[in-house]
OpenMM code with the backbone's topology and positions (N, CA, C; nanometers):
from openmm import Vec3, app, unit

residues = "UNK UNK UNK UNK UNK UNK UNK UNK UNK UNK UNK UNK UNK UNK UNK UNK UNK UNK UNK UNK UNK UNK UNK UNK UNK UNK UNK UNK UNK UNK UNK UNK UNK UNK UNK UNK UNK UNK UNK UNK UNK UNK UNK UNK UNK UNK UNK UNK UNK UNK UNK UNK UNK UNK UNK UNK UNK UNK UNK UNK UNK UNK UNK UNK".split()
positions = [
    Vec3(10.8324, 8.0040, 9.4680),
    Vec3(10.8864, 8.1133, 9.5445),
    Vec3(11.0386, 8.0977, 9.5479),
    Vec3(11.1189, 8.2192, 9.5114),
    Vec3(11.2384, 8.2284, 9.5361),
    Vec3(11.2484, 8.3459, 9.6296),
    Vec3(11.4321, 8.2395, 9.7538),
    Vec3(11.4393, 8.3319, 9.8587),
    Vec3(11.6069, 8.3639, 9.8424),
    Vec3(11.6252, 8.4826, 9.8466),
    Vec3(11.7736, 8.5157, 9.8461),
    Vec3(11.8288, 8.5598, 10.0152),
    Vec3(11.9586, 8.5709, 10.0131),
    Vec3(11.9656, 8.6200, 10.0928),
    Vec3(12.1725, 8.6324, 10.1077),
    Vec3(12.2378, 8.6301, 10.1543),
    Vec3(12.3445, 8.5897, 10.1446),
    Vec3(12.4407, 8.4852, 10.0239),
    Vec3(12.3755, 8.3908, 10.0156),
    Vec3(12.4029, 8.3129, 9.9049),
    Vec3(12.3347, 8.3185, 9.7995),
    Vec3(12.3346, 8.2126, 9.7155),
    Vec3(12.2844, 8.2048, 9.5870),
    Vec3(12.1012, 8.2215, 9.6237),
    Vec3(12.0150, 8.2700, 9.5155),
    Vec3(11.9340, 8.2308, 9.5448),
    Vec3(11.8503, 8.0884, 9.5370),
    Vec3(11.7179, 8.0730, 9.6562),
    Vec3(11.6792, 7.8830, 9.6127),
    Vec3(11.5492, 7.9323, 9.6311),
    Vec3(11.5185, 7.8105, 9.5369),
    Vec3(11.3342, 7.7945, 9.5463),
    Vec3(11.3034, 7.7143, 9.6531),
    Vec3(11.1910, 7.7720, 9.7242),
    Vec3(11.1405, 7.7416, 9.7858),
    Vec3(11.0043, 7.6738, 9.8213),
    Vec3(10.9497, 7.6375, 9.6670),
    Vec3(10.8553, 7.5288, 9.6811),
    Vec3(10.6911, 7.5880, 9.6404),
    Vec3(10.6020, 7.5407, 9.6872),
    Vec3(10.4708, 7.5306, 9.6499),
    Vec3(10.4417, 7.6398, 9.7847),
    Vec3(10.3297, 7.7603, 9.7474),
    Vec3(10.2603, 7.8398, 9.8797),
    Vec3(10.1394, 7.7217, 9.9338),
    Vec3(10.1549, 7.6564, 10.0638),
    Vec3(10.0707, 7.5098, 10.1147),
    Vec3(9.9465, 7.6209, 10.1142),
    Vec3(9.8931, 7.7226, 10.1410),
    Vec3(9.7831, 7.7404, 10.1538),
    Vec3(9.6919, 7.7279, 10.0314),
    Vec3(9.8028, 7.7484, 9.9579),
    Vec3(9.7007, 7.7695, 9.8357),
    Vec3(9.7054, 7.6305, 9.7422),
    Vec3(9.7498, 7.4868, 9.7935),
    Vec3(9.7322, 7.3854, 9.7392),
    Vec3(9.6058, 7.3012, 9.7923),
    Vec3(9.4983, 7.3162, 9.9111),
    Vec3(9.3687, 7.2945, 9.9437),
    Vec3(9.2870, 7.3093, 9.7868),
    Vec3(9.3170, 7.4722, 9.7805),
    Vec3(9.2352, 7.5448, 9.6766),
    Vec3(9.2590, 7.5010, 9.5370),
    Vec3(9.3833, 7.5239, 9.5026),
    Vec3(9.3883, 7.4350, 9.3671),
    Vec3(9.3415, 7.2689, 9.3295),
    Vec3(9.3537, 7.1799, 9.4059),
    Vec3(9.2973, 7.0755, 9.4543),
    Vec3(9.1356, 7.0484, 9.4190),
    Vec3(9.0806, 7.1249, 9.4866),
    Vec3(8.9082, 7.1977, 9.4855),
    Vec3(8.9296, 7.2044, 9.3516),
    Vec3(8.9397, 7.3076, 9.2936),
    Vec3(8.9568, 7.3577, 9.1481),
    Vec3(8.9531, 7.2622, 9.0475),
    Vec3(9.0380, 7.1819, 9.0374),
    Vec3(9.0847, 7.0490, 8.9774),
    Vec3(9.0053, 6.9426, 9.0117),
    Vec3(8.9343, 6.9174, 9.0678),
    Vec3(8.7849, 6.7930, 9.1157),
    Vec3(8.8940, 6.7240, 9.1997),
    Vec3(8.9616, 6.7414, 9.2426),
    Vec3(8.9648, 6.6034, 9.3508),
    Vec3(8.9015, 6.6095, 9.4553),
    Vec3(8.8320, 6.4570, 9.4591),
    Vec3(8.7445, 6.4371, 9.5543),
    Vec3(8.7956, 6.4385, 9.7042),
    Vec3(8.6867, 6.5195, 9.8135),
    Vec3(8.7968, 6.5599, 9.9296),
    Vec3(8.8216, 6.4272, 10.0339),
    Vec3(8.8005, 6.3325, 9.9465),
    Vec3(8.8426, 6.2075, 10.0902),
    Vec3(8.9740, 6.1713, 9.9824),
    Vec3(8.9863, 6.2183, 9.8644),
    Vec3(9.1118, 6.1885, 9.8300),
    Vec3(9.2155, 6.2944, 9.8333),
    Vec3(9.2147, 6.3732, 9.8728),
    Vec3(9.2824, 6.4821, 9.9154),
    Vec3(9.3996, 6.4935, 9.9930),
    Vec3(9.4023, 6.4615, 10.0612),
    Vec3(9.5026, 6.4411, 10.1724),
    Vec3(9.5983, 6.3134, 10.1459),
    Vec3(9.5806, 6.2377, 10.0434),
    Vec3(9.6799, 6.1659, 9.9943),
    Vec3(9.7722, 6.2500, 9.8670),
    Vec3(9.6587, 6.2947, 9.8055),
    Vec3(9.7112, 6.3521, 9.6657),
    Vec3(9.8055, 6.4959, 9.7508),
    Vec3(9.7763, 6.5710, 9.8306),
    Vec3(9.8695, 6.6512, 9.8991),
    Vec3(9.9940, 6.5976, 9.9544),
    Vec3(9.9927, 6.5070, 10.0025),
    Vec3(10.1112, 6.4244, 10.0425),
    Vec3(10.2097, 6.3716, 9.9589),
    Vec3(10.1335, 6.3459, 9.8290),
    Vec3(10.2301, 6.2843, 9.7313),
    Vec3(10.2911, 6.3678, 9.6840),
    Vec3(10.1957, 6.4956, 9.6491),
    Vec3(10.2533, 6.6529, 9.5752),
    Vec3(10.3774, 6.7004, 9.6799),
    Vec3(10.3549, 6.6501, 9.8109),
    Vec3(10.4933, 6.7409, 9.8461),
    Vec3(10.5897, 6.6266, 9.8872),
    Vec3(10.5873, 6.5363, 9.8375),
    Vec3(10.6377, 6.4321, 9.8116),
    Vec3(10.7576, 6.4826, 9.7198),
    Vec3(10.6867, 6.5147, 9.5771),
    Vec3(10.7372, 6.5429, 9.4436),
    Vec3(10.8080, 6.6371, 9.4462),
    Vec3(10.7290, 6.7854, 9.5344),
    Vec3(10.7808, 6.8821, 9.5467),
    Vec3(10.9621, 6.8862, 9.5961),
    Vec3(10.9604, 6.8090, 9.7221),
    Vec3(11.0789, 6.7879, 9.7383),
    Vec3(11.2028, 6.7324, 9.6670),
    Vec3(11.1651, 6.6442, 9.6095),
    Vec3(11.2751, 6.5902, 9.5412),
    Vec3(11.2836, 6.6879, 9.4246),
    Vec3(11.2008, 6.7627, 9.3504),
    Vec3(11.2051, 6.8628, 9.2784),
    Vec3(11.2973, 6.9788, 9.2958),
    Vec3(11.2260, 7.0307, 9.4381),
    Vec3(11.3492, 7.1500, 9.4812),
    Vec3(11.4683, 7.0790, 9.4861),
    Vec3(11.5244, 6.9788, 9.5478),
    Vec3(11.6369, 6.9171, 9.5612),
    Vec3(11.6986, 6.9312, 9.4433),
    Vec3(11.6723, 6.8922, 9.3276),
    Vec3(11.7302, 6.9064, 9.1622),
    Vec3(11.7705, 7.0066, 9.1420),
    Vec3(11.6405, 7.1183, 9.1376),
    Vec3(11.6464, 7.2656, 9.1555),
    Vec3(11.7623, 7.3247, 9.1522),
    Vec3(11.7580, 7.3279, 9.3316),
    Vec3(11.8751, 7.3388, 9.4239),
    Vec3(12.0198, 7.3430, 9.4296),
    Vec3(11.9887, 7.2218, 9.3462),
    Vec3(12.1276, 7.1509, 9.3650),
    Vec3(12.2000, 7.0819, 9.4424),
    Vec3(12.0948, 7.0288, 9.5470),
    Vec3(12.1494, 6.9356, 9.6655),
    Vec3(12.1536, 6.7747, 9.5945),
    Vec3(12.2528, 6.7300, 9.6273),
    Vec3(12.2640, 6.5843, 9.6216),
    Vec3(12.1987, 6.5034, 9.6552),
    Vec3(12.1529, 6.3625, 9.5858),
    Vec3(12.0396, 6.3045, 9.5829),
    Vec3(12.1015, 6.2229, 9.6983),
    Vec3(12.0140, 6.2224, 9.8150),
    Vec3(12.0495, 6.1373, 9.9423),
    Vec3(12.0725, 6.2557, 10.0755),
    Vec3(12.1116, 6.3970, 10.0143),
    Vec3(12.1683, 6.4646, 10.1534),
    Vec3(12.0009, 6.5967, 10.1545),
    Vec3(11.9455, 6.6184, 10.0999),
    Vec3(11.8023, 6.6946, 10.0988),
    Vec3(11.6998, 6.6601, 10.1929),
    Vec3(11.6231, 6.7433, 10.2392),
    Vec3(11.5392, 6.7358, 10.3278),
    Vec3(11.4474, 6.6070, 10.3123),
    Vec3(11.4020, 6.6025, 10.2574),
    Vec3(11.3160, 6.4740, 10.1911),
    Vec3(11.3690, 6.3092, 10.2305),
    Vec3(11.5260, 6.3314, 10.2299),
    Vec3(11.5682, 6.1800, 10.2773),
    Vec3(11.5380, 6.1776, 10.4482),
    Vec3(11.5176, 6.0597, 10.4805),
    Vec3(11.4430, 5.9717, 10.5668),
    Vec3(11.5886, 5.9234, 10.6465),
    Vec3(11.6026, 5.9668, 10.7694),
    Vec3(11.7330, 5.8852, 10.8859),
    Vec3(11.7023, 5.7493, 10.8896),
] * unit.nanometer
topology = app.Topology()
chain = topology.addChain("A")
for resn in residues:
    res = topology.addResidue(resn, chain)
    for name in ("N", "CA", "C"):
        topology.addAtom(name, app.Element.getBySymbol(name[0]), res)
């Protein structure tokens, strides 16, 4: 998803509802699920960050 608005436009990542379902789709087993979601938006983030163009260290994803 891309969101414009004033500035440049940015992606905005994976629709979460519909990563349950793809998941299903793909056999993962559902007690492993909720890790493999975690890691995906794990990835996701540092992804948009690249994307983006935010600097590696100042993106949502880094940890205080």
């Amino acid at each position: 998803m891309i969101a414009g608005g004033m500035g440049p436009p940015r992606h905005q990542g994976i629709e979460y509802a519909s990563i349950e379902e793809a998941l299903r789709m793909v056999g993962v087993k559902k007690k492993q699920r909720r890790r493999v979601r975690a890691d995906l938006l794990v990835m996701q983030r540092a992804a948009l960050d690249a994307i983006n163009g935010i600097p590696e260290g100042e993106g949502k994803g880094e940890r205080q």
